[in-house]
C-alpha positions as CSV (number, residue, x, y, z in Angstrom):
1,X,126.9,100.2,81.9
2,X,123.3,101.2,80.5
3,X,123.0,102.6,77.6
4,X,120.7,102.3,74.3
5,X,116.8,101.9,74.8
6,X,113.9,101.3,73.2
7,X,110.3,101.6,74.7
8,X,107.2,101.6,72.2
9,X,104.2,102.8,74.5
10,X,105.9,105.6,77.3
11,X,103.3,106.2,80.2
12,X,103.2,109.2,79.4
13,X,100.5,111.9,77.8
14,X,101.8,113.5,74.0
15,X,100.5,116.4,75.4
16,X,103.4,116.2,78.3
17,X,106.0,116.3,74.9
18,X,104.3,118.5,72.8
19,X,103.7,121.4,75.4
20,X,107.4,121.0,76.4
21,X,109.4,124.0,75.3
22,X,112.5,122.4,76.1
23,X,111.5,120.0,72.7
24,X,111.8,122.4,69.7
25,X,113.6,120.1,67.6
26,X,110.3,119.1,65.8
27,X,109.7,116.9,62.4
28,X,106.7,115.6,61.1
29,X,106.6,112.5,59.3
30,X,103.6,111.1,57.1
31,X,103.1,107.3,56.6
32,X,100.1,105.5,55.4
33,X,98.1,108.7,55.8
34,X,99.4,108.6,59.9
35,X,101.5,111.3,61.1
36,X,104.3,111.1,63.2
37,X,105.6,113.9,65.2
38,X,109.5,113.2,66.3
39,X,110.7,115.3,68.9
40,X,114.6,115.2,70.6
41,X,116.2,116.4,73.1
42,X,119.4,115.5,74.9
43,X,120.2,112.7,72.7
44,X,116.4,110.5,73.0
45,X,113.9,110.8,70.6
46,X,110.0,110.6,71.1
47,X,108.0,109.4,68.8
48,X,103.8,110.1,68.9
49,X,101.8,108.8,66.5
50,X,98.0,108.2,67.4
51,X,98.7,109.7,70.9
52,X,101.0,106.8,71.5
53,X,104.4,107.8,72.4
54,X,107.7,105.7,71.9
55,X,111.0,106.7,72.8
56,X,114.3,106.0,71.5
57,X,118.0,106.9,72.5
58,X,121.2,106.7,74.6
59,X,120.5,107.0,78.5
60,X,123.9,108.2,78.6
61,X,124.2,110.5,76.1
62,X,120.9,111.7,77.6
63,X,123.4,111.8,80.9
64,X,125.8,114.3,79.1
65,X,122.9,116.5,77.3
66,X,123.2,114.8,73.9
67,X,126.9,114.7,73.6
68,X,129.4,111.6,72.8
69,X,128.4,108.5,75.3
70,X,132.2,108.6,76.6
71,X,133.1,108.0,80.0
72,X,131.7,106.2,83.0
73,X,128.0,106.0,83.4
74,X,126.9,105.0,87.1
75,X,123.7,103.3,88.8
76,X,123.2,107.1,91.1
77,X,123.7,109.0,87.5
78,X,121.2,106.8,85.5
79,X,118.6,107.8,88.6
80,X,119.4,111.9,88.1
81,X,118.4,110.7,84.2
82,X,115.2,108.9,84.9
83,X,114.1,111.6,87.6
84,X,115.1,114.0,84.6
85,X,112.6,112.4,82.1
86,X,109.7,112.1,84.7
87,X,110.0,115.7,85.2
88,X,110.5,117.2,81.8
89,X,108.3,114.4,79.6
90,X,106.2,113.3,82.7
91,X,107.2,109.6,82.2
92,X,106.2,107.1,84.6
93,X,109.6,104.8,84.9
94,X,107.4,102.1,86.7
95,X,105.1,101.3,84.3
96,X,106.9,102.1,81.1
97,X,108.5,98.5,79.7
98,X,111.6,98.1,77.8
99,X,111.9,96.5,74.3
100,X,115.2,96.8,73.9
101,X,118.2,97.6,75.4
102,X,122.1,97.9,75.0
103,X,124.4,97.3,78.0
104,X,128.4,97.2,78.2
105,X,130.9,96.3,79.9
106,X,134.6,97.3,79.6
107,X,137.6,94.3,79.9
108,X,141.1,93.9,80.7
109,X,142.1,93.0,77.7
110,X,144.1,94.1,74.3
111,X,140.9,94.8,72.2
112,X,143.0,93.9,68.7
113,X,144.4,90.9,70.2
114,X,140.9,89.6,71.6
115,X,139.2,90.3,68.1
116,X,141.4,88.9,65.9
117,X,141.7,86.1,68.0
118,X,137.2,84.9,67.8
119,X,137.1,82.0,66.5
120,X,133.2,82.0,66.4
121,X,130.7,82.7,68.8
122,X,128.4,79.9,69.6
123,X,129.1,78.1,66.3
124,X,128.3,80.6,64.5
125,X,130.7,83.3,62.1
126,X,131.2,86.9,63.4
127,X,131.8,89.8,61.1
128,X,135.0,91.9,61.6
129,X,135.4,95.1,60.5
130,X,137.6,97.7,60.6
131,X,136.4,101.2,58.5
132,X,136.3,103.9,61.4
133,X,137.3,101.6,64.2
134,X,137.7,97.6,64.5
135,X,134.6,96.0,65.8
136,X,133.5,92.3,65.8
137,X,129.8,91.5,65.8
138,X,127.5,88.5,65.7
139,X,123.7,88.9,65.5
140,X,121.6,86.4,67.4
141,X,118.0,85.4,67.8
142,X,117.2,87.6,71.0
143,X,120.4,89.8,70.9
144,X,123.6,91.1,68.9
145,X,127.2,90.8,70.7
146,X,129.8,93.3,69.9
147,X,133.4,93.7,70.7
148,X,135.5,96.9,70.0
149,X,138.0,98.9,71.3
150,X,137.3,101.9,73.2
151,X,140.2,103.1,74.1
152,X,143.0,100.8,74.9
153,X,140.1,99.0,76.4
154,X,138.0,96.2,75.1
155,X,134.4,96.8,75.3
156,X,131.6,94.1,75.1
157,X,128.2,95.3,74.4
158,X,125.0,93.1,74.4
159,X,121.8,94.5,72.4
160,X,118.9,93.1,73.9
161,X,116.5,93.0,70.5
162,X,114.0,91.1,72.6
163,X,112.9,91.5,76.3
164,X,112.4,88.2,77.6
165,X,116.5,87.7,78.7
166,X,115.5,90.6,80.9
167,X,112.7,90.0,81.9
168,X,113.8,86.6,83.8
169,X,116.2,88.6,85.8
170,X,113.4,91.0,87.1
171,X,114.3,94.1,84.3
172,X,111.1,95.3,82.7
173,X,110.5,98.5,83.6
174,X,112.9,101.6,83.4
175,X,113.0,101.8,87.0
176,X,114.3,98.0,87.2
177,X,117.3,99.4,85.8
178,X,118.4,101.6,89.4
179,X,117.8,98.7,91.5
180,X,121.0,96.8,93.2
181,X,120.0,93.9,93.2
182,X,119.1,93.7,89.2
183,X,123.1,94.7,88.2
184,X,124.1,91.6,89.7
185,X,121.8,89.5,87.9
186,X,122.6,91.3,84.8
187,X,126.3,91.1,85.3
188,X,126.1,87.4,85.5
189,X,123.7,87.6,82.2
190,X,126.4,89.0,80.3
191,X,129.4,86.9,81.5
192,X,127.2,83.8,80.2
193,X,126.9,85.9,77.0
194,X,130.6,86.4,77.1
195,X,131.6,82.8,77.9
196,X,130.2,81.8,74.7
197,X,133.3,83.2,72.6
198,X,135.3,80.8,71.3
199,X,139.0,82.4,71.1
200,X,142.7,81.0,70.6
201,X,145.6,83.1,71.3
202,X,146.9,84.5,67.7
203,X,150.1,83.2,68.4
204,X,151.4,79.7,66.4
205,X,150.3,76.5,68.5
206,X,153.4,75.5,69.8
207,X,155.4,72.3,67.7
208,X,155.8,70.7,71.2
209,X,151.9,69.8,71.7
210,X,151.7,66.2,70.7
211,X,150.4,65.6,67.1
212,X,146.7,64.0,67.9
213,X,146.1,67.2,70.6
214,X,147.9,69.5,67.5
215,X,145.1,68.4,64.9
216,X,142.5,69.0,67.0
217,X,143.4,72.5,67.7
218,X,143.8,73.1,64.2
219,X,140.7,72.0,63.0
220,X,139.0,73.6,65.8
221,X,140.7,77.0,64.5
222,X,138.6,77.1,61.3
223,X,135.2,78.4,62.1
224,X,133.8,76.3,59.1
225,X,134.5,73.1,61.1
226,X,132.4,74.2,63.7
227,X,129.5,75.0,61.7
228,X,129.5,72.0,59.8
229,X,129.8,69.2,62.9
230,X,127.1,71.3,64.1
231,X,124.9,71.0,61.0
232,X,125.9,67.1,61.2
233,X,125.9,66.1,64.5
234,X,124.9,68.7,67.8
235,X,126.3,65.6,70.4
236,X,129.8,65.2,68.6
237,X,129.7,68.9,68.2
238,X,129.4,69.9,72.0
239,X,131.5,66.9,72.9
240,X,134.6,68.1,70.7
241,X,134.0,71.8,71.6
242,X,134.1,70.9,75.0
243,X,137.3,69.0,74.0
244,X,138.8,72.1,72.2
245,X,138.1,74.2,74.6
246,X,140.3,72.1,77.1
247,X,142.6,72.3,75.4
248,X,142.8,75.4,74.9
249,X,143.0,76.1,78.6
250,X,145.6,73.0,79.2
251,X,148.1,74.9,76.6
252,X,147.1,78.7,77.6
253,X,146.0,79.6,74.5
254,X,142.9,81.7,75.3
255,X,144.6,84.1,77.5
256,X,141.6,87.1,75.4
257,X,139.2,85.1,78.3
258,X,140.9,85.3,81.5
């Protein structure tokens, strides 16, 4: 599901925004003697500073005129709300490029469980929290992965902070985002993403796994070992992940993947 984007130079004229009476909610900013006009509507916000607009926002809250990005959001709804902002903000979708961009997915799975149960992702820590709702997050190079519940669902979300991922899979333009043939691509994009969680079930290893197989587990439950044979040694570290990981498939203990 599409959500969250970011494009910094909108084919579009400020004159388009600024003439539109539908954008009243209006604030000027001043910033190293440029001014910045921030306009919203529907839950985006344009940005024009130097006749150079940038827009920012939920596509789906922009699907339910501003309000809470709940519910289903489908490829035929995302086209009503690109046709929607080519009418009202005169924005060519075919030409205007993506920075970045937040996509989720929903999973079968206990959302508590699955949390508390990341071990790491890709060797590296996660942060959990739980103030107004449990969340997991780890930030990465080119993107940030989140889990959380929504619902009694679990709900991955990928931020794309850079737009070469998408770019390889032919998504660069806002219209690339409509066509068929790109959700597959992404959906395999994001199960790669997702893949690289390292879980075990919360549940004690069981005392019948033979000792050597026991230990390895064990150490491979503390994220800090990961980190540090991957400091040390990148071989040994993808040979004994691969090992753990096994493992953990031989004895069912990452039943937050399947």
């Amino acid at each position: 599901m599409i959500d969250g984007v970011t494009c910094l130079h909108v084919s579009t004229f400020a004159e388009t925004i600024q003439r539109n009476p539908l954008f009243t909610d209006v604030k000027e900013v001043l910033k190293d003697s440029a001014t910045t006009s921030i306009y919203k509507y529907n839950g985006i916000i344009f940005k024009i500073s130097n006749n150079v607009v940038s827009l920012y926002g939920s596509l789906h809250k922009y699907h339910r005129g501003g309000g809470i990005n709940g519910g289903d959001f489908t490829r035929l709804e995302l086209v009503e709300v690109l046709n929607d902002l080519w009418n009202t903000s005169g924005i060519n979708v075919h030409t205007t490029q993506i920075n970045t961009l937040e996509v989720g997915v929903n999973v079968d799975s206990n959302p508590v469980d699955f949390i508390y149960s990341i071990i790491d992702y890709k060797g590296d820590p996660v942060t959990i929290k739980n103030n107004d709702f449990l969340y997991s997050e780890c930030e990465k190079e080119r993107y940030c992965m989140k889990a959380y519940a929504k619902g009694d669902q679990l709900r991955i979300e990928v931020k794309f902070k850079k737009s070469a991922d998408l770019n390889k899979i032919g998504i660069k333009y806002l219209a690339d985002l409509v066509n068929p043939a790109n959700y597959a691509r992404l959906g395999e994009l994001l199960l790669s993403y997702f893949n690289n969680y390292l879980i075990i079930d919360s549940k004690p290893i069981p005392a019948t796994i033979p000792t050597r197989e026991r230990e390895i587990l064990d150490h491979g439950s503390n994220p800090r070992y990961w980190q540090k044979l991957r400091s040390d040694n990148k071989e040994n570290y993808k040979k004994k992940r691969k090992r753990f990981k096994e493992l953990l498939c031989k004895y069912n203990l990452d039943s937050g993947m399947k």
